[in-house]
C-alpha positions, -999 to 999 in steps of 0.1 A, spaced: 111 -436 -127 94 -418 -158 109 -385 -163 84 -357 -168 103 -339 -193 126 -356 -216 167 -354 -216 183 -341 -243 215 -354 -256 239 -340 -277 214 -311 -286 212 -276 -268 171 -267 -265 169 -234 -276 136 -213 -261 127 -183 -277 142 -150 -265 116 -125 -253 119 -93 -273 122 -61 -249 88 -44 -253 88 -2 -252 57 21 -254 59 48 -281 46 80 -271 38 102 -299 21 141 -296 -7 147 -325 -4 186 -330 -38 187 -347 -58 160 -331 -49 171 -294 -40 138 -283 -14 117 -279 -17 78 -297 3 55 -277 19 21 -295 34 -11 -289 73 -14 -298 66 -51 -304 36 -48 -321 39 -18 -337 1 -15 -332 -17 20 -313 -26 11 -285 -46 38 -269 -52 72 -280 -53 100 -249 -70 134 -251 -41 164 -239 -41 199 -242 -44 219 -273 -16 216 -295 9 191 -280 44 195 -299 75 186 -272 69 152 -247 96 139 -230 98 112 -198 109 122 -161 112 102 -129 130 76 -148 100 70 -169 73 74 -142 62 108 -160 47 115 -191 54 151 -199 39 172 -227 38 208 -239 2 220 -243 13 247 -263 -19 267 -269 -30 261 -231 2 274 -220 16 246 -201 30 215 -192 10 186 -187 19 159 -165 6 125 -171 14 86 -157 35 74 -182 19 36 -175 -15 46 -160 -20 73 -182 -39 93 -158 -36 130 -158 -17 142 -126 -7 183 -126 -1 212 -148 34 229 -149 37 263 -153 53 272 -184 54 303 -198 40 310 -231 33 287 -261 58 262 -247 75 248 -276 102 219 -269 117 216 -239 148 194 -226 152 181 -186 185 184 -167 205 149 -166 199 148 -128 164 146 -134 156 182 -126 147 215 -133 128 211 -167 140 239 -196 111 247 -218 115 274 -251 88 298 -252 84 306 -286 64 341 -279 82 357 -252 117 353 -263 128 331 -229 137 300 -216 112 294 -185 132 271 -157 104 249 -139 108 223 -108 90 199 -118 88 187 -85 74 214 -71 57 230 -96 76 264 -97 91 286 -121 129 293 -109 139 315 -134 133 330 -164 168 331 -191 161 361 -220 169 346 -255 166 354 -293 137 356 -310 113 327 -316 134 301 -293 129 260 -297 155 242 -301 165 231 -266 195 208 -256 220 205 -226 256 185 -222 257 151 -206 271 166 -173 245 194 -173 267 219 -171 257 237 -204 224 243 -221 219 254 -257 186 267 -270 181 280 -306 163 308 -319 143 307 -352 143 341 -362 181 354 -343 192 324 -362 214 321 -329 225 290 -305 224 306 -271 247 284 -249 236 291 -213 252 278 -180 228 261 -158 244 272 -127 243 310 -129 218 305 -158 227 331 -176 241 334 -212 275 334 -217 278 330 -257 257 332 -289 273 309 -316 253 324 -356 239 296 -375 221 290 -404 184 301 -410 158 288 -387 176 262 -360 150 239 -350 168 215 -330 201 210 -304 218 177 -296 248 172 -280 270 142 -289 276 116 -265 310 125 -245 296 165 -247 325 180 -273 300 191 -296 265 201 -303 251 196 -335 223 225 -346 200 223 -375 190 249 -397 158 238 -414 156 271 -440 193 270 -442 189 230 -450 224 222 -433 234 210 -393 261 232 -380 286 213 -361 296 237 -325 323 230 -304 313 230 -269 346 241 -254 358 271 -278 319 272 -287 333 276 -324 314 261 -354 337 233 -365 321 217 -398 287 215 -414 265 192 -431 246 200 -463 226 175 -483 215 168 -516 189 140 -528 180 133 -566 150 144 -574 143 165 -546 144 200 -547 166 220 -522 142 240 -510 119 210 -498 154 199 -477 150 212 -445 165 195 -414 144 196 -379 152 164 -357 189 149 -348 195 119 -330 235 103 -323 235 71 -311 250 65 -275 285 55 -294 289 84 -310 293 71 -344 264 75 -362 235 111 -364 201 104 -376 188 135 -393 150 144 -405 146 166 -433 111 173 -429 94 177 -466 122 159 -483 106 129 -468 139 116 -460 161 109 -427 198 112 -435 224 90 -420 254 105 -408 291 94 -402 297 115 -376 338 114 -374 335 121 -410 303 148 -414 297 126 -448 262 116 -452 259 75 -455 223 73 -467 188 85 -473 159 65 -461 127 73 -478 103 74 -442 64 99 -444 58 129 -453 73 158 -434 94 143 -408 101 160 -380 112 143 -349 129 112 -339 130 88 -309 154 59 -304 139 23 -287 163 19 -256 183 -6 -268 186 16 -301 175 -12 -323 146 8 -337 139 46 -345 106 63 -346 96 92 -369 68 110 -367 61 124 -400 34 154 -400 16 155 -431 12 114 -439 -3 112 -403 20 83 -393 51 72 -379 78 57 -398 102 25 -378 138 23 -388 158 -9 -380 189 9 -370 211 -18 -376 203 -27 -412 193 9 -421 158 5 -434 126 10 -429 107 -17 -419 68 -4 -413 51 29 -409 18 35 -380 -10 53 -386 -13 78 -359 -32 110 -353 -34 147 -375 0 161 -375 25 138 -351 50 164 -341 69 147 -311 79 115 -302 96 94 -265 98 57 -260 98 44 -223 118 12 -214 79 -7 -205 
């Protein structure tokens, strides 16, 4: 008998292991649209027309929902993350900015920038719940792995409001530098890191004591200090490592975080401003403002390995596991 495929002997065959694929979803604050690309690829995909100004997107129903604040239509828009098709409106508030979803999957916390509040939306059922007074000019928006606590920063208090989502009501202000931009609480929850992007540091808060406990500044040759300002964080799930942007510096900053020290500078585009992990975290996404394109860092080796042409102004950036 003739054997179809051949035995091998004293050899292991080794097939080629597929590489996990992930869509990049990336907001175009000038273009209205929102270019979609292929992890694998690194090619755009499709380009889809959304509301006017789209800054914060983020994924619900494990990844079923596209969502994405329409910040000159006042709302949330809700799209099929794989279809693409537009399915509702969320109410809002005004000039929704960023917003962040509870770890259950629900309510949705969105920062109006104009009316001073955070605006508490099922996004099930389409409904505001509450409405939490803040400082003036929130964005920033972040809340503990257990959900128990949400943080949202305020340009012009230059305040993190730490909120608890079962009363929702404030129970502390912690002052930071000028102009936070961005909340992201560390893995296990003991802290939440704050950037300032006027002040050009991250303030380091304890989440228990709600104290600040250290800060990081940076410095780059050649770069002024004035052009360092820090918007987008991003810690890896161990906890070791915070990805910073510094918007004009061109630069994202890679932080020890047991130490605070920074490890490195990696030259992405111009103005960069938010960040999105891969699911695996093998790759990080930029979006960087004024170059009109997104910068890929290979996480492990710390370097960039491409930049993607995208639409006017990318401002925000998700990656879903498909």
């Amino acid at each position: 008998m003739r054997l179809k495929y051949p035995l091998l002997t004293g050899a292991l065959l080794l097939l080629p292991v597929p590489v996990e694929a992930n869509t990049v979803f990336v907001s175009n604050e000038k273009d209205n649209t929102v270019s979609v690309i292929d992890s694998n690829t690194l090619q755009v995909t499709k380009t889809i027309k959304v509301g006017q100004r789209p800054r914060g997107i983020t994924l619900a129903r494990n990844g079923e929902w596209l969502l994405i604040c329409a910040s000159d239509d006042n709302t949330v828009q809700v799209f099929d993350a794989k279809t693409l098709e537009f399915i509702k409106n969320l109410p809002s508030g005004p000039d929704p900015e960023l917003f962040v979803l509870h770890p259950t999957g629900n309510p949705l916390y969105i920062a109006n920038e104009d009316d001073n509040i955070v605006t508490v939306v099922d996004i099930e059922k389409g409904t505001v719940l509450t409405e939490i007074p803040v400082g003036v000019e929130p964005e920033g928006m972040g809340v503990s792995p257990d959900g128990k606590i949400l943080v949202n920063t305020s340009e012009t208090t230059n305040m993190a409001h730490f909120i608890d989502t079962e009363s929702n009501k404030s129970i502390d202000h912690v002052l930071v530098d000028a102009r936070p931009r961005y909340a992201e609480f560390t893995p296990d929850g003991s802290q939440v890191w704050v950037s300032s992007e006027i002040g050009g540091t991250v303030s380091v808060i304890d989440v228990k004591t709600r104290k600040p406990v250290g800060k990081v500044s940076f410095q780059i040759n050649g770069v002024n200090a004035d052009a360092i300002q820090p918007v987008g964080v991003r810690i890896t799930r161990d906890g070791k490592k915070a990805f910073v942007a510094l918007g004009p510096a061109n630069r994202v900053a890679v932080i020890d975080v047991a130490t605070l020290k920074v490890e490195r500078y990696l030259l992405v585009g111009q103005r960069v401003w938010q960040l999105a992990f891969t699911p695996d975290e093998k790759q990080l996404f930029t979006t960087n403002g004024t170059s009109n394109d997104v910068s890929i860092i290979d996480v492990e080796k710390l370097r960039v390995t491409k930049s993607v042409k995208v639409g006017r102004y990318p401002w925000g950036v998700v990656v879903a596991p498909f």
